[in-house]
N, CA and C atoms as an extended XYZ file, in Angstrom:
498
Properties=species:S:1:pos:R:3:atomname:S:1:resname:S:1:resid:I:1 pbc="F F F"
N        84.812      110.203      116.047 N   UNK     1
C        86.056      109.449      116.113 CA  UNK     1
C        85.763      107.953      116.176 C   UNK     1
N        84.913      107.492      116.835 N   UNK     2
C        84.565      106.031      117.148 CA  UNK     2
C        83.827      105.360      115.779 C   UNK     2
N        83.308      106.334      115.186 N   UNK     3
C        82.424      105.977      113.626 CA  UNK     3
C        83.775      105.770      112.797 C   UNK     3
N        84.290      106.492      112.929 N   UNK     4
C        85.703      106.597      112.079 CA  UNK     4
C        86.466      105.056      112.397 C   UNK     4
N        86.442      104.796      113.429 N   UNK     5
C        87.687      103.580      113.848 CA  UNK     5
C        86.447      102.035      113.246 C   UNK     5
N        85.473      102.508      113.618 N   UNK     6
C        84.394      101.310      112.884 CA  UNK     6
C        84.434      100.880      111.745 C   UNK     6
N        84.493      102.029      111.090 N   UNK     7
C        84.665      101.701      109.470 CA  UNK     7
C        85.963      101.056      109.323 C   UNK     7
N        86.876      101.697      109.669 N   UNK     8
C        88.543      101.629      109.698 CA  UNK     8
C        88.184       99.829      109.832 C   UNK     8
N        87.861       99.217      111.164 N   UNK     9
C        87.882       97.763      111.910 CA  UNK     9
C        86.546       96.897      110.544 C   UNK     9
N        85.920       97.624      109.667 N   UNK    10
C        85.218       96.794      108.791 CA  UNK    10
C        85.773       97.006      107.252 C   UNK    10
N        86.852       98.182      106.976 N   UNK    11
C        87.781       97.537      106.154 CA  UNK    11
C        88.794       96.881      106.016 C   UNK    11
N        89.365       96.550      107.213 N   UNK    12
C        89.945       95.180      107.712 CA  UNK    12
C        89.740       93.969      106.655 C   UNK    12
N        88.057       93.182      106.749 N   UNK    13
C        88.144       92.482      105.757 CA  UNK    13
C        87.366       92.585      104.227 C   UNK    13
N        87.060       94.048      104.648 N   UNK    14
C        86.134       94.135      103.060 CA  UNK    14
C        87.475       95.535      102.173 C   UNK    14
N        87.564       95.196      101.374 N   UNK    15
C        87.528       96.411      100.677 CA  UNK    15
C        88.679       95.842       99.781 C   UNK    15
N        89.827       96.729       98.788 N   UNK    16
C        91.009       96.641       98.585 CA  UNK    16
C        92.144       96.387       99.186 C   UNK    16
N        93.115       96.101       98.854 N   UNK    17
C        94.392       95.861       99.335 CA  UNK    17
C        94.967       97.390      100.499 C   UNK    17
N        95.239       98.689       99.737 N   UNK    18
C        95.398       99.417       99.803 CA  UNK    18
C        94.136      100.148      101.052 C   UNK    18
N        92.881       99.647      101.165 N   UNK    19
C        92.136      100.374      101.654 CA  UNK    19
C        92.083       99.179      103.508 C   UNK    19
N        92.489       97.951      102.881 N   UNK    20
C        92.793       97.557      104.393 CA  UNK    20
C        94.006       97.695      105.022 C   UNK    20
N        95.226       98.129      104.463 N   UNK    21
C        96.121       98.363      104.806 CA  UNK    21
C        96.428      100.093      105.756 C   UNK    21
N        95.643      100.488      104.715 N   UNK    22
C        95.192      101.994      105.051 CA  UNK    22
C        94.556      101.886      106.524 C   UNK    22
N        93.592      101.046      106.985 N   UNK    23
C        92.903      100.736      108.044 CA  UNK    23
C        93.872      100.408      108.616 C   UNK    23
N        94.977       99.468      108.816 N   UNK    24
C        95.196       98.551      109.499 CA  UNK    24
C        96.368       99.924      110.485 C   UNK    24
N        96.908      101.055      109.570 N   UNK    25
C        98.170      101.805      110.260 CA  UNK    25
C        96.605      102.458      110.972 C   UNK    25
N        95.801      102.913      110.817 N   UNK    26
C        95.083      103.970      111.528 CA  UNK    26
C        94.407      103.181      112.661 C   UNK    26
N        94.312      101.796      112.572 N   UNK    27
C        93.919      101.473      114.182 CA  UNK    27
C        95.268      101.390      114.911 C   UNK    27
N        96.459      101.363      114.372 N   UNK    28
C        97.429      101.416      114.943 CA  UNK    28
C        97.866      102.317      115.570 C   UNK    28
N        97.492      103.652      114.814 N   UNK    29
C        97.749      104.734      114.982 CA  UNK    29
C        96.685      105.252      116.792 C   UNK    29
N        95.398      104.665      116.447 N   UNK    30
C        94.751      104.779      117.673 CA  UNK    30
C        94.853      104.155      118.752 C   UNK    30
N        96.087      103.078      118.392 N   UNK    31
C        96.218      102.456      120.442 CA  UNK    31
C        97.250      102.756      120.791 C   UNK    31
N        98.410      103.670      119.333 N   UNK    32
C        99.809      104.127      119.802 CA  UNK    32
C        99.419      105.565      120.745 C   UNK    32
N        98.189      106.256      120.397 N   UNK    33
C        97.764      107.435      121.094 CA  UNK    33
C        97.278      107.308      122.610 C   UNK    33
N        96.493      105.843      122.307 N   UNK    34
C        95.851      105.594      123.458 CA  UNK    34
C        96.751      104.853      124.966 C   UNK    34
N        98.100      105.067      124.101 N   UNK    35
C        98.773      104.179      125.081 CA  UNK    35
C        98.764      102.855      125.489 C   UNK    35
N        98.007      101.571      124.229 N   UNK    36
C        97.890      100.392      123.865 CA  UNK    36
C        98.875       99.771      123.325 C   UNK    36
N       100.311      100.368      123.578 N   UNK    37
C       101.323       99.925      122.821 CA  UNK    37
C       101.006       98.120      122.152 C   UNK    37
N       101.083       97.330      123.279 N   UNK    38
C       100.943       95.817      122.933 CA  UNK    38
C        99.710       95.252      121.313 C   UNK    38
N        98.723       96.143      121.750 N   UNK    39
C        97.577       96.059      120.726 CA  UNK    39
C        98.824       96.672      119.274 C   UNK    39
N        98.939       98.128      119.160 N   UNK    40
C        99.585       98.713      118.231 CA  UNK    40
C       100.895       97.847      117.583 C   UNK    40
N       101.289       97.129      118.168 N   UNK    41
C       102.395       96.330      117.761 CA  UNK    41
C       101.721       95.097      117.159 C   UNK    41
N       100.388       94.650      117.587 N   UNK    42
C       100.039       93.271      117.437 CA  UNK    42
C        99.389       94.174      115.634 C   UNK    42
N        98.892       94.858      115.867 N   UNK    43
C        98.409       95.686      114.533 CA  UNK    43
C        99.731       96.249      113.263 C   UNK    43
N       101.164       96.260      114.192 N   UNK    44
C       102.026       96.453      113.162 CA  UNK    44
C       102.454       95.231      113.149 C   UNK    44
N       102.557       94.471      113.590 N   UNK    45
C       103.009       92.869      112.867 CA  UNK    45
C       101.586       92.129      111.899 C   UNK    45
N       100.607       92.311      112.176 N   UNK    46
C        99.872       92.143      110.972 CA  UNK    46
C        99.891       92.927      109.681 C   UNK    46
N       100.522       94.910      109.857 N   UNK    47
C       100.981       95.262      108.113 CA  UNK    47
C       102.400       94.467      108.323 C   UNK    47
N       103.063       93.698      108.804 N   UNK    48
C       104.308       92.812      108.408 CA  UNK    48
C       103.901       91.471      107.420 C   UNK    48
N       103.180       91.180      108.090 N   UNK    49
C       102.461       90.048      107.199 CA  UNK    49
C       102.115       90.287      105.612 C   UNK    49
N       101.322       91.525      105.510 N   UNK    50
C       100.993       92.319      104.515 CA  UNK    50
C       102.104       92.571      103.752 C   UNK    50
N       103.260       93.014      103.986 N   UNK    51
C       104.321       93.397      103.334 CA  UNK    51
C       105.223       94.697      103.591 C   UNK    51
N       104.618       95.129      105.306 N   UNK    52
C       104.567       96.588      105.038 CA  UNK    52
C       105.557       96.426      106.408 C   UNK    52
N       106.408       97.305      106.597 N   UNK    53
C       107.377       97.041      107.925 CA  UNK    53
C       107.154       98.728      108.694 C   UNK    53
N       106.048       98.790      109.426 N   UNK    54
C       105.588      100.354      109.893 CA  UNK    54
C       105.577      100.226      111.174 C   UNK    54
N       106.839      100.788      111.853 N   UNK    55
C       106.915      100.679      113.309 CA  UNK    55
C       105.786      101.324      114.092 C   UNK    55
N       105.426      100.545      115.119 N   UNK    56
C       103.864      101.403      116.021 CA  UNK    56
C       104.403      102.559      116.627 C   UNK    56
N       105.897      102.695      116.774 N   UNK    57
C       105.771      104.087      117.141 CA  UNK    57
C       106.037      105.290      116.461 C   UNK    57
N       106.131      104.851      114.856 N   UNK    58
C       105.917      106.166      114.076 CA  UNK    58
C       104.820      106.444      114.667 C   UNK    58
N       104.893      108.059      114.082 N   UNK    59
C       103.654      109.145      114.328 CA  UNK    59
C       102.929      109.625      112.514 C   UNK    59
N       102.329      108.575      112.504 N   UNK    60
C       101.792      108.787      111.099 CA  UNK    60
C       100.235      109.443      111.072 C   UNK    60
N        99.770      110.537      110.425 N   UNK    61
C        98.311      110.671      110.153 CA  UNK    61
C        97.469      110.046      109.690 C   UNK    61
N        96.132      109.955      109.974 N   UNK    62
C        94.930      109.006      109.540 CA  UNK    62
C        94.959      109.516      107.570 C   UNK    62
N        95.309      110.478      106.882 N   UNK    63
C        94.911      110.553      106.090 CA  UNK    63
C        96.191      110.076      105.112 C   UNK    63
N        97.024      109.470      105.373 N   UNK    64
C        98.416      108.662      104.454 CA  UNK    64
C        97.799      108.089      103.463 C   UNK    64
N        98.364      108.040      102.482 N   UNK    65
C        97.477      106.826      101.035 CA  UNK    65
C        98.733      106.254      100.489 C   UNK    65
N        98.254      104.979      100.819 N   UNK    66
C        99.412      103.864      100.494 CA  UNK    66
C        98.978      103.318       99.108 C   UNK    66
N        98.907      103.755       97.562 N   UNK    67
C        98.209      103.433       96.918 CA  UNK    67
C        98.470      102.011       96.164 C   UNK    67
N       100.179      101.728       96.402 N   UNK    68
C       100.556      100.359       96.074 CA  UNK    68
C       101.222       99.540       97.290 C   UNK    68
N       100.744       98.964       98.401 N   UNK    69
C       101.124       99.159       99.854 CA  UNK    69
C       101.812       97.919       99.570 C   UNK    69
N       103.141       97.713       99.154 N   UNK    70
C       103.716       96.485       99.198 CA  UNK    70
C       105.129       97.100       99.604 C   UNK    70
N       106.315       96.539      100.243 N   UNK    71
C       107.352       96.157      100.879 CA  UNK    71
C       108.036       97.831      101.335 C   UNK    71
N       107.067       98.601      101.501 N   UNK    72
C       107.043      100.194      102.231 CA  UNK    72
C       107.561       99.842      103.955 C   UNK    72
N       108.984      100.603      104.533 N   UNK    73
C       109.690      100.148      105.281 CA  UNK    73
C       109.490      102.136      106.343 C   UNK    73
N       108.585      102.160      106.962 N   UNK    74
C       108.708      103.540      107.957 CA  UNK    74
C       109.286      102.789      109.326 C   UNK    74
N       110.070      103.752      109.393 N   UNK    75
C       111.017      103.538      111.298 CA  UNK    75
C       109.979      103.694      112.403 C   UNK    75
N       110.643      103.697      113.246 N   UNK    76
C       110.002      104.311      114.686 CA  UNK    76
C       109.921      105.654      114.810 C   UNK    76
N       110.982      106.306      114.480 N   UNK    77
C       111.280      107.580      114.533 CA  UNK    77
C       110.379      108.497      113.788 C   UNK    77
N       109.811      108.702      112.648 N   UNK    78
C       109.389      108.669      111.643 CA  UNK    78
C       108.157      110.010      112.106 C   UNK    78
N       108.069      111.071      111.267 N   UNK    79
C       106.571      111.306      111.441 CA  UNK    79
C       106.041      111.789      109.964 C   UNK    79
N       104.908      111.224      109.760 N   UNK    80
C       104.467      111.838      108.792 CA  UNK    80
C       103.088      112.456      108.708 C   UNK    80
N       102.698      113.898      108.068 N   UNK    81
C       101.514      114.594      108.272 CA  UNK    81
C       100.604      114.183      107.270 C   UNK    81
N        99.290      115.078      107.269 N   UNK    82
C        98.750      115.104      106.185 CA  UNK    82
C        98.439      114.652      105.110 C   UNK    82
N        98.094      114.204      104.186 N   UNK    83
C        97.481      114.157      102.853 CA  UNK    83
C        99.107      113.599      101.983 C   UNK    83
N        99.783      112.865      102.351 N   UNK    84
C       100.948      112.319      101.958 CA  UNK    84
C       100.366      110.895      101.384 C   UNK    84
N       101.460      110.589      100.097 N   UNK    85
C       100.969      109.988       99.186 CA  UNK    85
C       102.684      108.890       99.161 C   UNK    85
N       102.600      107.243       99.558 N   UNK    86
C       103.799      106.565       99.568 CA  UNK    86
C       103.747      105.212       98.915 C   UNK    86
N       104.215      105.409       97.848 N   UNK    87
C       104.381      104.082       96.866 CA  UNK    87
C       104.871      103.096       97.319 C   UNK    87
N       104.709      101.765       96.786 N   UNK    88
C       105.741      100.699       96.770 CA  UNK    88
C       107.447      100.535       96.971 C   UNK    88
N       107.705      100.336       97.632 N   UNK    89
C       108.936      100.253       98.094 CA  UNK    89
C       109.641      101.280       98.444 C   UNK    89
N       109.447      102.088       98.949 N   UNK    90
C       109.622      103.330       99.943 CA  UNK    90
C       109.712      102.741      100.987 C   UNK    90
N       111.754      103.359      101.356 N   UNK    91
C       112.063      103.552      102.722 CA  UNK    91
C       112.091      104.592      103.431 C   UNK    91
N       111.905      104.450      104.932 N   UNK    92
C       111.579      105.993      105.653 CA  UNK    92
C       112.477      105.701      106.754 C   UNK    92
N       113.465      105.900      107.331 N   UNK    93
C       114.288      105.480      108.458 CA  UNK    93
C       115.390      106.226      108.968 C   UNK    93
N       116.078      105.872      109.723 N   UNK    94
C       117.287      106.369      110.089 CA  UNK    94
C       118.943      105.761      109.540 C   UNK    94
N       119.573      106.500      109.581 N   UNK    95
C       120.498      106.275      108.270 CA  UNK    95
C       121.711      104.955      109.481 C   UNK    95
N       121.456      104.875      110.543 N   UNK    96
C       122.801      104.264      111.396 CA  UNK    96
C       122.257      103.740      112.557 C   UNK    96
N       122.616      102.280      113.000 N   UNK    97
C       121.978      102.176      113.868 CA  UNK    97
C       122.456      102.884      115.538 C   UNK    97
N       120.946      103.432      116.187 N   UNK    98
C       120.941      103.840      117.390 CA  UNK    98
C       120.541      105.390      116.691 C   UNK    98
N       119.926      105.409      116.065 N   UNK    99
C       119.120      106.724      115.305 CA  UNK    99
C       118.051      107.064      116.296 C   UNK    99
N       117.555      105.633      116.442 N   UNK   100
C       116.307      106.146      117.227 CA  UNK   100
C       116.620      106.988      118.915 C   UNK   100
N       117.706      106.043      119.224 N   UNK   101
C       118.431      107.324      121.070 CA  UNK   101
C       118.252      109.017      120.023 C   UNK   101
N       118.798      109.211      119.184 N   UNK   102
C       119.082      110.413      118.814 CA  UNK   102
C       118.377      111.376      118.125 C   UNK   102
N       116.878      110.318      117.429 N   UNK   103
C       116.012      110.904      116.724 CA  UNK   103
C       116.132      111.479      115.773 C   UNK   103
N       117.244      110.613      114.654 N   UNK   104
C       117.568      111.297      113.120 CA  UNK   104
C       116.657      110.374      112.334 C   UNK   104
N       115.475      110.825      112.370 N   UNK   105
C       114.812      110.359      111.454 CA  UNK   105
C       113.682      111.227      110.429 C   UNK   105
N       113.388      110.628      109.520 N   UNK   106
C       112.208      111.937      108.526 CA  UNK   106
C       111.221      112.304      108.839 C   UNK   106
N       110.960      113.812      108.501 N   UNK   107
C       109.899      114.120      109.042 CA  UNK   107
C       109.244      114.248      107.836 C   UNK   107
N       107.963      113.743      107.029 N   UNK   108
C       107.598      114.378      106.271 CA  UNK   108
C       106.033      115.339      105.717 C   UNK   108
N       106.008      116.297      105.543 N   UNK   109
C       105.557      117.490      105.707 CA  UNK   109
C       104.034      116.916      105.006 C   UNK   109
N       102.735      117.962      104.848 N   UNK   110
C       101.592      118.091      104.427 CA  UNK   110
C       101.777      118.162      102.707 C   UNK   110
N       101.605      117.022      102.159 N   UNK   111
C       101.061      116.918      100.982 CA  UNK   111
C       101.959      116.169      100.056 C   UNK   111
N       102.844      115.501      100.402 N   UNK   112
C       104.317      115.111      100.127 CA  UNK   112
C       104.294      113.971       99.517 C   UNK   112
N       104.763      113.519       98.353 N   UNK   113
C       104.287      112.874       97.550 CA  UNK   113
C       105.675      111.819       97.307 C   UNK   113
N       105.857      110.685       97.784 N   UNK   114
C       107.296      109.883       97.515 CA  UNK   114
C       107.031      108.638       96.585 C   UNK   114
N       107.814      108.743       95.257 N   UNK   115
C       107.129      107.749       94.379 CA  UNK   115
C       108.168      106.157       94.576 C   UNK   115
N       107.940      105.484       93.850 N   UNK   116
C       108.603      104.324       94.426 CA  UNK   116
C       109.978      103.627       94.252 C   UNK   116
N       110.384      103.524       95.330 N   UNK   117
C       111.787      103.121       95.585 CA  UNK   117
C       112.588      103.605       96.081 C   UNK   117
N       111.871      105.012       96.530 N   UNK   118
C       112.531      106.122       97.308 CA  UNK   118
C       113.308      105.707       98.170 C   UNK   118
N       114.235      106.120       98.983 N   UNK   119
C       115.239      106.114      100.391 CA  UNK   119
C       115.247      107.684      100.920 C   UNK   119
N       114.724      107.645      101.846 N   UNK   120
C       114.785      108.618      102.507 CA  UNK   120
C       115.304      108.259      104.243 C   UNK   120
N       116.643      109.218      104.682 N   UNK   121
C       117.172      108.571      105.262 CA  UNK   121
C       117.692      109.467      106.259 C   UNK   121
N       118.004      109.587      107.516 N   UNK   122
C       118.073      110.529      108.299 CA  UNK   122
C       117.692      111.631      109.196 C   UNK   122
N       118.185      112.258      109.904 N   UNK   123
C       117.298      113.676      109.801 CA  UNK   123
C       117.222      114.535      109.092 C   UNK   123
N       116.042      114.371      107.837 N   UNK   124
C       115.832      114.995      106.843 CA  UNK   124
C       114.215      115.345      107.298 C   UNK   124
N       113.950      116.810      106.666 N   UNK   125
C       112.131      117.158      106.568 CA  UNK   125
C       112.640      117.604      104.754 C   UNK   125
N       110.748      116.712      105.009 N   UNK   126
C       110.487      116.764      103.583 CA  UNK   126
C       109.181      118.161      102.963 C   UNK   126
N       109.309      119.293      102.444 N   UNK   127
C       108.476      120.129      102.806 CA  UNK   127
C       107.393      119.964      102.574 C   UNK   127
N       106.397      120.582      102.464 N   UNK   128
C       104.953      121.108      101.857 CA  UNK   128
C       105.019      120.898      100.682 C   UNK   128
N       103.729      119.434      100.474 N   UNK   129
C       103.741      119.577       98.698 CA  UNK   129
C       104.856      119.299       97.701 C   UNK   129
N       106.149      118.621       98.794 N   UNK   130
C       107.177      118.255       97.961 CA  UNK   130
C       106.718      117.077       96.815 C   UNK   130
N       107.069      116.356       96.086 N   UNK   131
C       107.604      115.526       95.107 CA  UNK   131
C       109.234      114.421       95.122 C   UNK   131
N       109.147      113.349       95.559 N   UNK   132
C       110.260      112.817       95.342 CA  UNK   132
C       110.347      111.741       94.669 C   UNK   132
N       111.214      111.826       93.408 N   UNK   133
C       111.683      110.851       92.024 CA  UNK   133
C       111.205      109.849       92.505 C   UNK   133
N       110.986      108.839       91.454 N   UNK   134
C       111.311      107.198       92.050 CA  UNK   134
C       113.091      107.194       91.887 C   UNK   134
N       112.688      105.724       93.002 N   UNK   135
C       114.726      105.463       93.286 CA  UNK   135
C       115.364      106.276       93.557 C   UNK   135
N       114.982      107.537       93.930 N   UNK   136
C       115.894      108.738       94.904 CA  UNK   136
C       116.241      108.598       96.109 C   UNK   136
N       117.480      108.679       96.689 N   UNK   137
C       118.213      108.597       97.595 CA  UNK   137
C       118.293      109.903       98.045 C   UNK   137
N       117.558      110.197       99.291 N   UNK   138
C       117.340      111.395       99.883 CA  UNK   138
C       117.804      111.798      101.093 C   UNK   138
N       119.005      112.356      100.797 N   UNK   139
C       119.948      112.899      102.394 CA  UNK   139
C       119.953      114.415      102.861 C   UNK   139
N       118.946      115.185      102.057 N   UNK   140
C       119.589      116.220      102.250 CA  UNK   140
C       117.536      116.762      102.626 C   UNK   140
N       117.484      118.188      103.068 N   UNK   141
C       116.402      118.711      103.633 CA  UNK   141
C       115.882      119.468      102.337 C   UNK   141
N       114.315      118.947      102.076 N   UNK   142
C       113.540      119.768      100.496 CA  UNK   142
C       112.779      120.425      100.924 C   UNK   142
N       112.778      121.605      100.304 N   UNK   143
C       112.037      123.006      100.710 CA  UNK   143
C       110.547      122.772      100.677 C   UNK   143
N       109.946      123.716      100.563 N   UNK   144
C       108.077      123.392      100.404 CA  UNK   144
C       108.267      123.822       98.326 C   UNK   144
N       107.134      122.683       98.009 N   UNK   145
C       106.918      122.689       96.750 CA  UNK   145
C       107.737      122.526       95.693 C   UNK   145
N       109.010      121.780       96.194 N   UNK   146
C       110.187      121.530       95.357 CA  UNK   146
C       110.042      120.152       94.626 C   UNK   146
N       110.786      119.781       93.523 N   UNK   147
C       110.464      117.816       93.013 CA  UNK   147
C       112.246      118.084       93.414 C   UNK   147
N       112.275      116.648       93.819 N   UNK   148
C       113.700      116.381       94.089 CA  UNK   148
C       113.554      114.764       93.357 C   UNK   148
N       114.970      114.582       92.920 N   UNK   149
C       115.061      113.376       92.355 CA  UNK   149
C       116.836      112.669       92.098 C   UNK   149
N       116.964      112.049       92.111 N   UNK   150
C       118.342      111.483       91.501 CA  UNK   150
C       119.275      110.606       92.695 C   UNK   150
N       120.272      109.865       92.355 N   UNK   151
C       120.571      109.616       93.767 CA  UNK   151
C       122.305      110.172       93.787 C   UNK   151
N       122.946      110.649       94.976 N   UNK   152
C       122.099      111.643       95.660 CA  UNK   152
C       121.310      112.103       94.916 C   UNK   152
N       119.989      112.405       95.968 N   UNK   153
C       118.991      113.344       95.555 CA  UNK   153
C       119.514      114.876       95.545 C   UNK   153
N       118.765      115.305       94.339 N   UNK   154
C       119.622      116.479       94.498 CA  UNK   154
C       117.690      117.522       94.071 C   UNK   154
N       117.960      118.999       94.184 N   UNK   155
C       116.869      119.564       93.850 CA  UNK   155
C       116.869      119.836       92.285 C   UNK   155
N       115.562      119.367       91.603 N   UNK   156
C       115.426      119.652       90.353 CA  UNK   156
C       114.970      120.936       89.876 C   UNK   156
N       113.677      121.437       90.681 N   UNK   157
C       112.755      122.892       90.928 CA  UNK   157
C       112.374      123.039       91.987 C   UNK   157
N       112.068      124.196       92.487 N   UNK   158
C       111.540      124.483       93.531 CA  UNK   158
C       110.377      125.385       92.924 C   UNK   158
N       109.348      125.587       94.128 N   UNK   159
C       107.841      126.419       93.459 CA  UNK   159
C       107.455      125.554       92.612 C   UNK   159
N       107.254      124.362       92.291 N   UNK   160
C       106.129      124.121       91.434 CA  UNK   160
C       104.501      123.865       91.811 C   UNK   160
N       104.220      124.173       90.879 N   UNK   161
C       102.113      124.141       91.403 CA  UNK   161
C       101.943      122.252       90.964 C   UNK   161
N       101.061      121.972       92.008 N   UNK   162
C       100.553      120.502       92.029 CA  UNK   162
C        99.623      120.623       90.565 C   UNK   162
N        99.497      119.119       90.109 N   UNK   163
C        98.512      119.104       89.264 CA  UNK   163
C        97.272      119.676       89.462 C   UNK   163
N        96.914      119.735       90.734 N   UNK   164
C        95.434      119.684       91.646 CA  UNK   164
C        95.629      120.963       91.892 C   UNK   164
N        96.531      121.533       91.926 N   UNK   165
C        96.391      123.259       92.384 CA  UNK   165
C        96.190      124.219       91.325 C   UNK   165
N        96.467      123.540       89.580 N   UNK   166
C        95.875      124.139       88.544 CA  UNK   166
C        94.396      124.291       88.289 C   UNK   166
């Protein structure tokens, strides 16, 4: 774990855009655990700087890939798992303010793929391996392995196999 946060604290200033940004939520992620709130905030106002508005008290995983990490907006509320994949201008939040007293915010699932410009908004879960359009407006709950797209988002298929699972 400590090898892990090293690397994380030396792509800070070496690497890509995307690969220090990537660093910058996962040390965040380690003082929101550690109960460092003040540090975790000083670490989410530096992805502010960056372009990125990621509250320290989402519950985001070390393995997120921000592959175009510019003006991407996650709440407080927020959790996201696994191997999730979030484009450029992707919102993640609660649809009204005082969401957070009530905890209507997205959950989104292992492998979940949101392309850019998305809105995702509420208490919505996003399933396993979902797919969501660019510019989809997402109010409603997507099954595991479904593409959803349109605004409203509506379901296009459900069951489809990932590129990577062929």
């Amino acid at each position: 774990m400590l090898k892990n946060n090293i690397y994380d604290f030396v792509r800070l200033f070496i690497g890509s855009p995307s690969a220090r940004c990537r660093a910058l939520v996962r040390l965040m992620n380690v003082c929101r655990v550690a109960n460092y709130m003040r540090v975790a905030k000083f670490f989410s106002n530096r992805l502010k700087a960056k372009g990125l508005h990621i509250s320290h008290k989402s519950k985001i995983d070390r393995t997120l890939s921000l592959p175009h990490p510019i003006a991407i907006v996650i709440g407080e509320g927020v959790v996201v798992k696994k191997n999730v994949s979030i484009y450029q201008n992707v919102t993640l939040g609660g649809a009204r303010l005082g969401d957070a007293k009530d905890g209507n915010y997205p959950t989104v699932n292992e492998g979940a793929v949101i392309f850019a410009g998305a809105v995702v908004v509420g208490n919505v879960t996003l399933g396993k391996n979902c797919i969501i359009g660019a510019n989809s407006v997402v109010l409603i709950d997507v099954p595991d392995n479904a593409v959803c797209a349109g605004v409203p988002a509506k379901i296009i298929s459900e069951n489809t196999k990932r590129l990577s699972d062929i």
